[in-house]
N, C-alpha and C positions, 0 to 999 in steps of 0.2 A: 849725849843729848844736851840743851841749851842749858836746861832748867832741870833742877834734882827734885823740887816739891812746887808744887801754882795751888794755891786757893782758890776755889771759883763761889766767887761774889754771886751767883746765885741761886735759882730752886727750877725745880718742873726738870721740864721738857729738855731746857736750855741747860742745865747744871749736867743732866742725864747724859747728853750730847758730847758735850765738854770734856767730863768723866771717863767716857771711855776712850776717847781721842786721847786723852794722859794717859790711858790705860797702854793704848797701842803703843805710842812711843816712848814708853816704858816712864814715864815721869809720873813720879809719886803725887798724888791728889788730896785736897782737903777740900772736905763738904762743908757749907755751913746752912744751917735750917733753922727756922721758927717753931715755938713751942706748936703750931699749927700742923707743922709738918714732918713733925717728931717720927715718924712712921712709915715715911713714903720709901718707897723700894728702892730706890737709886742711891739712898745715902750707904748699901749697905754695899756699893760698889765701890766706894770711895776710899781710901787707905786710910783719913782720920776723917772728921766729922767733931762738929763745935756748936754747940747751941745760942743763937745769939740774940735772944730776947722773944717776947712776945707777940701772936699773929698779927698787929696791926703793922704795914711795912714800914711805918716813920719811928719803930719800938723796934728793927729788924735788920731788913734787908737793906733802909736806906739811912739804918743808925752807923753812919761813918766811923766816929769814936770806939763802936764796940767791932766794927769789923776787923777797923784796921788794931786792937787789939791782938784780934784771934790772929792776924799776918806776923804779929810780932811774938806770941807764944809759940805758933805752930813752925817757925822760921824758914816760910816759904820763900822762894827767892824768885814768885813770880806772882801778880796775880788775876786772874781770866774774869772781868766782869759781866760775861753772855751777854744777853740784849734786855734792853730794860731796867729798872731801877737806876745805879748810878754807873751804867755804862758809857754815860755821853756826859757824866759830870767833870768837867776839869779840876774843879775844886780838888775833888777827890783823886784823882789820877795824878795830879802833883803831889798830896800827903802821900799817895804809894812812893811815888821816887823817890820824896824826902826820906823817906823811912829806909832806903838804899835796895828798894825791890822794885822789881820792871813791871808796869801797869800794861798790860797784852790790850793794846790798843793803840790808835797813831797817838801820837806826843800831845801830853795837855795844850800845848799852843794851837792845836791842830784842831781838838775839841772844842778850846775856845772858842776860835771861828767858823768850824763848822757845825760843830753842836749844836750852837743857836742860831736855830734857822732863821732869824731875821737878818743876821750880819753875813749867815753864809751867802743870802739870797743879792746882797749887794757887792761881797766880794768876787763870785764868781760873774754877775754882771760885769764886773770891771775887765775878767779876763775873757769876755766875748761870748760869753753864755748868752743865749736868749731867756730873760725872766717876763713873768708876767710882772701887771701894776700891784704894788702892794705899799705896807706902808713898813715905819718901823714899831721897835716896841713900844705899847701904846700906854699914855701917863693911865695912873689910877683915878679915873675918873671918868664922867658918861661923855661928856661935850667933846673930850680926844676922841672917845668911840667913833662915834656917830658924824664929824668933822671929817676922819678919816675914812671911814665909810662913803661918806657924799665923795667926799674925792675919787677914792676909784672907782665907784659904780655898783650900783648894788644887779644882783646879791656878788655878796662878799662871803668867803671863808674865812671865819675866826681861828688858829691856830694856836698852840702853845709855842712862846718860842725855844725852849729849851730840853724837848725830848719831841720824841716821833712817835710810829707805830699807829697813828690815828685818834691817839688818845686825845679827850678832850676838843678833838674837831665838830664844830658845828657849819652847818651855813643860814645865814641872816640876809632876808629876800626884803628885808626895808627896814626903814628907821625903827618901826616898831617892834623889830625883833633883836636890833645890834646888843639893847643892853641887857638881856638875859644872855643873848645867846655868849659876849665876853666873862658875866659872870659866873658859869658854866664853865666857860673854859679854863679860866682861873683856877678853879676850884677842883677840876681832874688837874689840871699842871701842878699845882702845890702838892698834888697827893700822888700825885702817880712821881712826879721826878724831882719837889724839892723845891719846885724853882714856878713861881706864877706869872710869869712874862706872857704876855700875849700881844700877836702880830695880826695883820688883816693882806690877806691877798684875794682878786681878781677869780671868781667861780668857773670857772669854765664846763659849758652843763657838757655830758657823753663825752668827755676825752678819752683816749688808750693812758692807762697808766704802766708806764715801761720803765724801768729801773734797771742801770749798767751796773755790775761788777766790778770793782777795782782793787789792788792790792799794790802796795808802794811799799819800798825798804827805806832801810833809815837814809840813804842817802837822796832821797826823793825820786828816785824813778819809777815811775809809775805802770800799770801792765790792765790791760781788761780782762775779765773772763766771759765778755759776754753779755747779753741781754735775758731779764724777765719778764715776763706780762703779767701784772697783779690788778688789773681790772677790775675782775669780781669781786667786792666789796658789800658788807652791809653796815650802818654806824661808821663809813668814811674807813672800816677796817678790812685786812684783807683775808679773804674765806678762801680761794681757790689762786695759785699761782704756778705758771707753767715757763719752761725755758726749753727753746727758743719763744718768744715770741711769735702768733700763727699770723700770716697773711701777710703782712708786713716787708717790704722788698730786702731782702738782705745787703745790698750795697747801703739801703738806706740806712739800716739801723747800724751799720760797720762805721760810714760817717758819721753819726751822729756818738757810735762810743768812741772812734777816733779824735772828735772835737771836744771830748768830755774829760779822756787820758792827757791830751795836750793842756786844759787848761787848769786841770787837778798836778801836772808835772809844774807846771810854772811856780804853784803855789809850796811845792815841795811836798808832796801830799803822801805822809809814813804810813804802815799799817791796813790794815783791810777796812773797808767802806761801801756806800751803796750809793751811785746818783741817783735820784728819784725824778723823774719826769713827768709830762703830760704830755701826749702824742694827739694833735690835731690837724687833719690832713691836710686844713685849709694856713695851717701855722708851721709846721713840723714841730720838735723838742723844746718844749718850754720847762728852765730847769724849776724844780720844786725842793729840793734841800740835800742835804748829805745826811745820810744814816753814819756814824762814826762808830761802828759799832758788824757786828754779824748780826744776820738778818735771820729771822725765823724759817724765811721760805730758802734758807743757802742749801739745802737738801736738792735741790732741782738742777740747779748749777751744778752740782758735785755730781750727780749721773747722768749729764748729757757729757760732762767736760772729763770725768774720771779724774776728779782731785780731789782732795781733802781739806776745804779751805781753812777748817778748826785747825791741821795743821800749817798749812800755810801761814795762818795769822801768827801762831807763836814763833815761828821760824824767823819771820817777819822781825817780831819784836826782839828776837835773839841777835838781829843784826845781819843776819844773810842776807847778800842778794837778788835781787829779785831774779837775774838769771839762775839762781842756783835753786830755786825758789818754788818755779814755774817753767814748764817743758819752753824750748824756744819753738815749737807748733802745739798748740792745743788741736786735737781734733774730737769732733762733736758726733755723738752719737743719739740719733733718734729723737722722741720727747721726755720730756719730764714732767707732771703734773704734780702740783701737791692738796691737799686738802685739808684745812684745820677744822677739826672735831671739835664741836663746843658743847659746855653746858649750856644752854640755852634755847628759848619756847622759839619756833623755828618758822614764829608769823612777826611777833613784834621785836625777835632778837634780844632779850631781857636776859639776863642770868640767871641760872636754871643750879641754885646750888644744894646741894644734898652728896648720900653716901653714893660709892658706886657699887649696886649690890651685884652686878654680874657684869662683867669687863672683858672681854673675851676680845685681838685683835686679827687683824688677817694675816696667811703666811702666802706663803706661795713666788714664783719666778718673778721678777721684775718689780717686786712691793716690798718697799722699806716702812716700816712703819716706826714711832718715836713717841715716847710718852713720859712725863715723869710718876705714873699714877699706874695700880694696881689693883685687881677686885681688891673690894672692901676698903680702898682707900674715900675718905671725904675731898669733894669740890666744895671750898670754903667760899664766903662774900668775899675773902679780902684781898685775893689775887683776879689777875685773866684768867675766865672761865675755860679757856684752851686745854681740852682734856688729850687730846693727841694729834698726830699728823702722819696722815698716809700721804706715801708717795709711790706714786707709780710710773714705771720708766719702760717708756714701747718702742721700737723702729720705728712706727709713724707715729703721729697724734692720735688718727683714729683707734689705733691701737690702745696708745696710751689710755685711751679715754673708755673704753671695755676696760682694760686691767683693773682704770679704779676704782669703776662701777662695780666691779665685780668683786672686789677687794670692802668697797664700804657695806655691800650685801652679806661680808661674811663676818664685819664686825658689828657687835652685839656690847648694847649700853645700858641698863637696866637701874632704875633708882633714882636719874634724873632728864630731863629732855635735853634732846640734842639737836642739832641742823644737820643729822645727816642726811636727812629726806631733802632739804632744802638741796643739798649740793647735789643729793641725784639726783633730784628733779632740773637743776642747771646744765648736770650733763648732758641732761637729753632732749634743750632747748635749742631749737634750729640754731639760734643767732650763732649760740657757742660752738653748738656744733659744726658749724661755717666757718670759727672764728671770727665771728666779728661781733669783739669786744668793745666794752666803754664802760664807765665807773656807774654807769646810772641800769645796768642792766638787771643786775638783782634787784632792785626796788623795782623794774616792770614785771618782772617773774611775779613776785611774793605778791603784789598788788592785783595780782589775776583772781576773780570767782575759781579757774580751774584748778588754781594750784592750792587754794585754801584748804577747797574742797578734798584733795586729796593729801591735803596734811591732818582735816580730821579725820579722814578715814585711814590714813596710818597710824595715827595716836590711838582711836580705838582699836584697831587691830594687836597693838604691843598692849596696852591694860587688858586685854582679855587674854593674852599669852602666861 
């Protein structure tokens, strides 16, 4: 194997993930966790496990000094950042190499420019990307806001430039809204990744939000796996994501991740990534940023494609080839759906945090499900309320889409609110069920008298249980 011990930089779902991916290919694992999450069931899958401060993640997960401590006591010679926290920090991915351990990610140079989506949104223009208008990082101050706003048109999306995931995205429909809505986004970016850059790009209302797969070796050759459709959003975040993308002409999305490999190869582009798109019929692929990192929804990909991309990426960073890497034909089987279960009130999307007094997930053919949480464990304030993820994987979509109806009916959340009525109620809305996606679809869902209505009558139904 590449690696004898990897640390994984972080918690949940994504640590869980990671965890047994070292498990399989035999490389020994180090947990590390917050006083918060002293408890949770996955640390005890892990060969060591290192306490690294207090639940607040700037006391924790995104205290650099104390992690890379624990890399230097536990003498991993590898270390797997998951998604999130400082996966997309350069800063930190060069203190791992300085310290002479491989940071499982493309190359901090790689982060540098593509991490922060502002400079990535101008580098990839340069190599023939289609971007929208946007601006750069924007001074501290209102009159850049709002200057830069009139420039491209309102409404405008405020973004963080230095981490993804949706955090901290607003959008600002006029003047009177730019300077809350930047200092909001400020204010998630410094807390979520460390870093309070913020950029303004161009809204584009109902676009398909379609995301390519790519994976590059150290020598910059680069390879796709493929296309997502992560539409379904609520809070600019993603709830429901499926691979292949539905309706969408296949030659078309072929070219467009063909013109995506080619211009992510020019740049030398190491390591596993995400392009992030908007798909608008009347535009086609307008690029939206680089995920530099593994994606939450890479479960989808991994069962239409039957690959391991958790392994992939380390292989990646061990220095193999990307032919040695990746079959030279991928062939695709059926759909893949995923669904992220959240703690959270499933009208205004808020955080729903409490214990989990009954936790129970689904089993059954074709349903992977993924959690870093166990009955009896607590959903804290101080992480993503993301309590789990089912994925379900059919011959068709139609298929797919019974499996994981039928799969969230058999899982059982008890102690805190969840969205999972929200997502079955999305399943079984014509649009989706046609497929035809757009980012603004769950806010016409949830905005309905019918669907309110039948979120109180499920909420009373489970208190009276």
């Amino acid at each position: 194997m590449p690696f004898r011990k990897i640390l994984v930089a972080n918690r949940g779902a994504a640590a869980a993930r990671i965890i047994r991916a070292l498990r399989e290919m035999s490389i020994r694992s180090v947990a590390v966790y917050s006083e918060a999450d002293a408890d949770l069931p996955y640390l005890a899958e892990a060969d060591e496990k290192h306490c690294i401060g207090p639940a607040a993640p700037k006391e924790s997960y995104l205290d650099q000094p104390r992690i890379l401590g624990v890399l230097d006591e536990c003498g991993a010679d590898g270390l797997h950042p998951g998604y999130g926290f400082l996966s997309e920090n350069a800063q930190f991915a060069r203190a791992v190499e300085a310290a002479g351990r491989t940071f499982i990610g493309p190359s901090p140079r790689l982060i540098d420019q593509m991490g922060h989506k502002a400079r990535a949104r101008a580098m990839l223009g340069r190599h023939g990307m289609p971007v929208s208008a946007s601006s750069g990082v924007l001074e501290h101050n209102d009159l850049a806001s709002r200057r830069a706003a009139e420039a491209i048109g309102y409404p405008v999306m405020v973004k963080p430039a230095g981490g993804g995931g949706g955090i901290g995205m607003s959008v600002a429909n006029s003047p009177q809204e730019i300077d809350a809505a930047v200092t909001r986004a400020r204010s998630a970016a410094m807390r979520s990744f460390g870093n309070d850059e913020i950029y303004l790009e161009r809204y584009v209302r109902k676009p398909r939000h379609v995301e390519f797969q790519i994976l590059g070796d150290r020598s910059g050759a680069v390879r796709h796996v493929f296309e997502r459709d992560c539409s379904i959003q609520r809070r600019h975040q993603k709830v429901i994501e499926e691979a292949r993308a539905p309706v969408l002409d296949p030659a078309l999305l072929e070219s467009g991740a063909d013109r995506i490999v080619e211009a992510m190869s020019r740049i030398g582009y190491d390591g596993i990534g995400t392009v992030e798109t908007l798909y608008d019929p009347d535009g086609g692929f307008g690029f939206l940023e680089v995920n530099t990192r593994l994606q939450v929804e890479h479960a989808v990909t991994e069962e239409i494609a039957g690959i391991d991309l958790v392994r992939c990426q380390i292989l990646a960073a061990a220095g193999m080839p990307i032919g040695e890497i990746l079959p030279a034909r991928i062939t695709l089987r059926g759909t893949a759906i995923q669904a992220r279960i959240y703690a959270e009130d499933p009208i205004r999307f808020l955080p729903s945090p409490g214990p989990l007094s009954v936790f129970r997930g689904p089993t059954g053919a074709g349903i992977r499900f993924e959690t870093g949480y166990a009955e009896g464990s607590t959903i804290t304030p101080y992480y993503d309320p993301m309590i789990a993820k089912v994925i379900a994987h059919g011959p068709t979509r139609a298929e797919a889409i019974a499996l994981l109806d039928a799969a969230l009916e058999q899982t059982v959340v008890r102690g805190v609110k969840t969205n999972i009525a929200f997502i079955r109620a999305m399943l079984k809305h014509p649009a989706y069920v046609a497929g035809e996606l757009h980012t603004g679809l769950a806010a016409e869902l949830t905005a309905s008298a019918e669907y309110r209505a039948e979120i109180a009558a499920t909420q009373a139904r489970l208190a009276a249980q």
